[in-house]
C-alpha positions in Angstrom: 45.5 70.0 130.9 48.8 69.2 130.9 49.9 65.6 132.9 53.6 66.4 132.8 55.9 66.2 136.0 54.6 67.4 139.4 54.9 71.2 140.0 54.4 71.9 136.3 52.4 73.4 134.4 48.6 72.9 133.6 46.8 76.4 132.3 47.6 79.7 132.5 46.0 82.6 132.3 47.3 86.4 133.5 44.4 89.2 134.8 45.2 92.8 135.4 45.1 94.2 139.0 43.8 97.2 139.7 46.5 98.6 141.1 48.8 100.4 139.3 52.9 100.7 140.8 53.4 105.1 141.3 50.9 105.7 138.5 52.9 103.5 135.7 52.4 100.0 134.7 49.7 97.3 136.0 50.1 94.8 138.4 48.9 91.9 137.2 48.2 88.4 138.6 48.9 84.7 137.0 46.5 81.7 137.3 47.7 78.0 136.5 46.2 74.7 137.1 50.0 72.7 138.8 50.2 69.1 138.5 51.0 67.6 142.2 53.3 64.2 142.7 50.0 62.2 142.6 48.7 63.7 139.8 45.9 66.2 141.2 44.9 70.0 139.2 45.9 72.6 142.2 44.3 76.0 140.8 47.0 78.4 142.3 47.4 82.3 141.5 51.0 84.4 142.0 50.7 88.2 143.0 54.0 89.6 142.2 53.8 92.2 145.0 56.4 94.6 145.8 58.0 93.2 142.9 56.3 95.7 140.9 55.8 97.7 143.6 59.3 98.9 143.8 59.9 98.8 140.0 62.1 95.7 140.3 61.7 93.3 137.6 63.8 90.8 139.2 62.4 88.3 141.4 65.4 86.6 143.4 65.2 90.0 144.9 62.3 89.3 147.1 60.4 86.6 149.0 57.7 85.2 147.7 55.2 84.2 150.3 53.1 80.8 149.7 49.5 80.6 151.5 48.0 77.6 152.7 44.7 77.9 154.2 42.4 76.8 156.3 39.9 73.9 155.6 36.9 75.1 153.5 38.9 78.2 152.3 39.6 78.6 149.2 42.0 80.9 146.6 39.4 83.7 145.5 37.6 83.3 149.2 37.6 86.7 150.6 39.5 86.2 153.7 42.4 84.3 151.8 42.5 87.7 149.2 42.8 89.7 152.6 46.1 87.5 153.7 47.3 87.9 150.2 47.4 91.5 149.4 48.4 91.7 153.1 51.5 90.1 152.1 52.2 91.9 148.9 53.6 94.5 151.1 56.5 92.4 151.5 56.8 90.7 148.7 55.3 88.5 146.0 52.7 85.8 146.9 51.7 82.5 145.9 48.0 81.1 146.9 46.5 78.0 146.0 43.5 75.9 146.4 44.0 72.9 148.7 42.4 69.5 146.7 39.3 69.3 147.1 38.7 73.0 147.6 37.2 75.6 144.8 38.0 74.4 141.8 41.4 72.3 142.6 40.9 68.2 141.7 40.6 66.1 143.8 39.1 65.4 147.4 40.4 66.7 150.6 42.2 64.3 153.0 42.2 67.3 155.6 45.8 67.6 156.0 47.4 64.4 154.7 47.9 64.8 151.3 47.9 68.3 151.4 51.3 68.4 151.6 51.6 67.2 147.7 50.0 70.2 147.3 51.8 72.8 149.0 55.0 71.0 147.8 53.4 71.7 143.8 52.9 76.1 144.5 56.5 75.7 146.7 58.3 74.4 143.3 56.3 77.0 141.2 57.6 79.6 143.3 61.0 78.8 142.5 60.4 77.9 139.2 59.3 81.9 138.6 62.8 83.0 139.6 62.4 83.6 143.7 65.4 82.7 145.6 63.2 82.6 149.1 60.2 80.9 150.0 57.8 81.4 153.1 55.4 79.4 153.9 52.4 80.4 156.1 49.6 78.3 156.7 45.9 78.6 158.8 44.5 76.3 160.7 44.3 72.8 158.7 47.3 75.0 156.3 49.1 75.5 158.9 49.6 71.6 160.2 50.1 71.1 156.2 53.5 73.8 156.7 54.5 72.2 159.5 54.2 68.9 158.3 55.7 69.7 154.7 58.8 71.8 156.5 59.4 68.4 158.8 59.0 66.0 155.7 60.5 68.2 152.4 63.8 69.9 154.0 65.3 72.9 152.3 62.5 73.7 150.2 61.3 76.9 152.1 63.3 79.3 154.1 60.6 80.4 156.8 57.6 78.4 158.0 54.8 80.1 159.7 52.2 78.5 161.2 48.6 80.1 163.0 45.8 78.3 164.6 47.2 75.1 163.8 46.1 71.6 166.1 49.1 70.3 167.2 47.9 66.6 167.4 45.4 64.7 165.3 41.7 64.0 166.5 41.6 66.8 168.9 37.2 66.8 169.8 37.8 68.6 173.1 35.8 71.7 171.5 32.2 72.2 169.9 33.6 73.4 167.0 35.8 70.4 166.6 33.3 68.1 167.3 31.3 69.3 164.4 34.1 69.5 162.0 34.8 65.9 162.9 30.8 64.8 162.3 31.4 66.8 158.9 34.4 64.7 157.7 33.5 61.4 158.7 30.3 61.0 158.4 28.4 60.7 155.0 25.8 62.6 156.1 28.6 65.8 157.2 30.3 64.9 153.6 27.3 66.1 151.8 27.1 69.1 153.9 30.8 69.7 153.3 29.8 69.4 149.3 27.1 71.5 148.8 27.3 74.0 151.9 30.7 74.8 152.0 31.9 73.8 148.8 34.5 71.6 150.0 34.8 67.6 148.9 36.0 65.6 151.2 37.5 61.8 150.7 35.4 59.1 152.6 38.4 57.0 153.2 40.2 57.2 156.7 43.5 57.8 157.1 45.5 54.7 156.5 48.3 54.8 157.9 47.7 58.1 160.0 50.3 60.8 159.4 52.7 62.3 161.0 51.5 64.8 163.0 52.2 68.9 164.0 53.8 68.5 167.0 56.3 65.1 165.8 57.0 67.3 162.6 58.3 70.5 164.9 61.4 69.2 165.6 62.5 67.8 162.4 62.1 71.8 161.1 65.2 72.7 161.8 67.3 74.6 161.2 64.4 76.8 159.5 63.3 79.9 161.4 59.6 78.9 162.5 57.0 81.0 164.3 53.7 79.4 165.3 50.8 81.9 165.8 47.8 81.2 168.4 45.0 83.5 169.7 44.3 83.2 173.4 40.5 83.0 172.4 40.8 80.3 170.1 37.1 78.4 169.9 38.7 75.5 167.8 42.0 74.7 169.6 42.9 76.0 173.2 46.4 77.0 173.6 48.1 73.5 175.2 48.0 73.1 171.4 50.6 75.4 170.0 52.9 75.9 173.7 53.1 71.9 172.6 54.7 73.1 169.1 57.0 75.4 171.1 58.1 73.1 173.0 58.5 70.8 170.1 59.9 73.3 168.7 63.1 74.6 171.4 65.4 77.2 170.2 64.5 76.6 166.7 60.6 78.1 167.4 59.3 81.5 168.2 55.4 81.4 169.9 53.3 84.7 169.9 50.1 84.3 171.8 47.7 86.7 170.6 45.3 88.4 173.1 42.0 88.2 172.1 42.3 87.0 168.8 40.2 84.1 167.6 40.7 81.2 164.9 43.0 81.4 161.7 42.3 83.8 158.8 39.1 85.3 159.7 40.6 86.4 162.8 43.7 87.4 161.6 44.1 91.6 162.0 45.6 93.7 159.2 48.2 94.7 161.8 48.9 90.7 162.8 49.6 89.8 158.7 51.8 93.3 159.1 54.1 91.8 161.8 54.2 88.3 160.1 54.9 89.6 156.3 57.7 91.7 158.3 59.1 88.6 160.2 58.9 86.4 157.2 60.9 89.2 155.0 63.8 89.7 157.6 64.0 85.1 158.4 63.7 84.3 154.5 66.5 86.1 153.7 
C-alpha cells in the first residue's frame, strides 16, 4: 500500500452495480484503501449516484455526500448500504470505514481521531472532481462531523449530524452504560473484537477532545442540521436542543417523533428529506 501524503491513494479497485442508468451503461462503484494524516489504511468506497443517473459525466455538477457512521458500523454493513443508495438519489456518495472498523487500520479512539479519517474520504471527494461536499454522520459519526466541521473550516459545505451525544461521558442511559464497560474495560474490548468486529484502543483520551456541543459554534457559517428521535434509548433529547443552542441561527433541529437511534432507525422517507436538504445547502 501506498504511504504517500494523507488523503491519497492506497488500492483501488472498481465493481459493477447492478443498476444500470435508463437501460444504458452500468453504474459502477470505486474501492481504495486512503492514507489519513497519521498514517492509518481507511477502506472507503464512492457511488457516483445521480451522476450517472442523469447521464452527466461531470462531477462538480453534483454533491457528493460523505457518510460517517456510527460506532461498530461499518462500509459494507447493511444499514450503512441503506444510507448510501438513499443518498444516490441526490447525488454521489462517499462511505468509509472508521479505524478500527471492517477492514480500515488501526484501532478506534471512538470519536477522537476519527476526525483524521473523515478529513482523508473529505479530500478524496474533491480530489474526484466534486465541487460540494456534505457530510452526514450517525451517532459516534455524527460527533466526528461536528467536530471535523468546528476544527477543518471550509472543507464541506453542509454538515449533518443524527443521534449525536452532545458532551463526552454521557452514562445517564443503559445503553450507554454498556457501551462505556465495552470501551474501557479489557474485558468489553474483547467483546468489541470478536463480537462486533470493532478494535478498540486501550488508551484513554489524553488530552480529551473537544467536544459536540463546544465544536457547534465554531461551524459557522456552514448550514448545519442536527437530527434526533424523540425515542432515542442512547441519548435523550437535552442532548441535541444543547447543539441547537450551540448552534443559534447557524443550526436547524428536527426532532423526530418516534424515531429511535442513528442509522438503524433512520426511515427511507427521513434519508429522503436529508439528501434533499443537503442538495439545496451544498450548493
Amino acid at each position: 500500500m501506498s504511504s504517500g501524503p494523507a488523503g491519497h491513494v492506497a488500492r483501488s479497485t472498481d465493481r459493477p452495480h447492478s443498476e444500470t442508468t435508463r437501460g444504458a451503461s452500468v453504474r459502477r462503484f470505486t474501492r481504495r484503501f486512503l492514507r489519513t494524516s497519521d498514517g492509518v489504511a481507511i477502506d472507503a468506497v464512492y457511488d457516483p449516484g445521480a451522476a450517472v443517473y442523469d447521464g452527466s459525466r461531470t462531477s462538480s455538477a453534483h454533491p457528493v455526500f460523505v457518510v460517517a457512521h456510527g460506532f461498530t458500523g461499518a462500509v459494507d454493513r447493511p444499514h450503512v448500504r441503506r444510507v448510501a443508495r438513499a443518498f444516490t438519489r441526490y447525488g454521489a456518495v462517499v462511505t468509509f470505514s472508521f479505524r478500527g472498523h471492517g477492514a480500515s487500520g488501526g484501532r478506534s479512539t471512538v470519536g477522537d481521531r476519527e476526525v483524521l479519517d473523515l478529513a482523508a474520504a473529505v479530500r478524496w471527494a474533491r480530489e474526484l472532481g466534486h465541487a460540494r461536499v456534505g457530510t452526514v454522520g450517525f451517532s459516534m459519526g455524527g460527533s466526528v462531523v461536528l467536530r471535523h466541521a468546528a476544527l477543518h473550516p471550509r472543507q464541506t459545505d453542509a454538515v449533518v449530524s443524527v443521534s449525536a451525544p452532545a458532551r463526552w461521558y454521557y452514562r445517564g442511559t443503559a445503553p450507554m452504560r454498556r457501551l462505556h464497560w465495552l470501551v474501557t474495560r479489557p474485558e468489553g474490548r474483547v467483546v468489541g473484537r470478536y463480537g462486533f468486529r470493532t478494535r478498540i484502543h486501550h488508551r484513554d483520551w489524553d488530552p480529551v477532545p473537544l467536544s459536540p456541543v463546544q465544536a457547534v459554534p465554531r461551524i459557522a457559517p456552514t448550514p448545519l442540521l442536527i437530527v434526533h428521535g424523540d425515542a432515542d434509548g442512547y441519548f435523550p433529547v437535552d442532548h441535541p436542543r444543547m447543539l441547537a443552542v450551540a448552534a443559534g441561527d447557524q443550526g436547524e433541529l428536527w426532532l423526530e417523533p418516534g424515531m429511535g437511534h442513528a442509522e438503524h432507525a433512520a426511515s427511507d422517507e427521513l434519508l429522503g428529506r436529508i439528501g434533499a436538504w443537503v442538495a439545496g445547502r451544498a450548493g
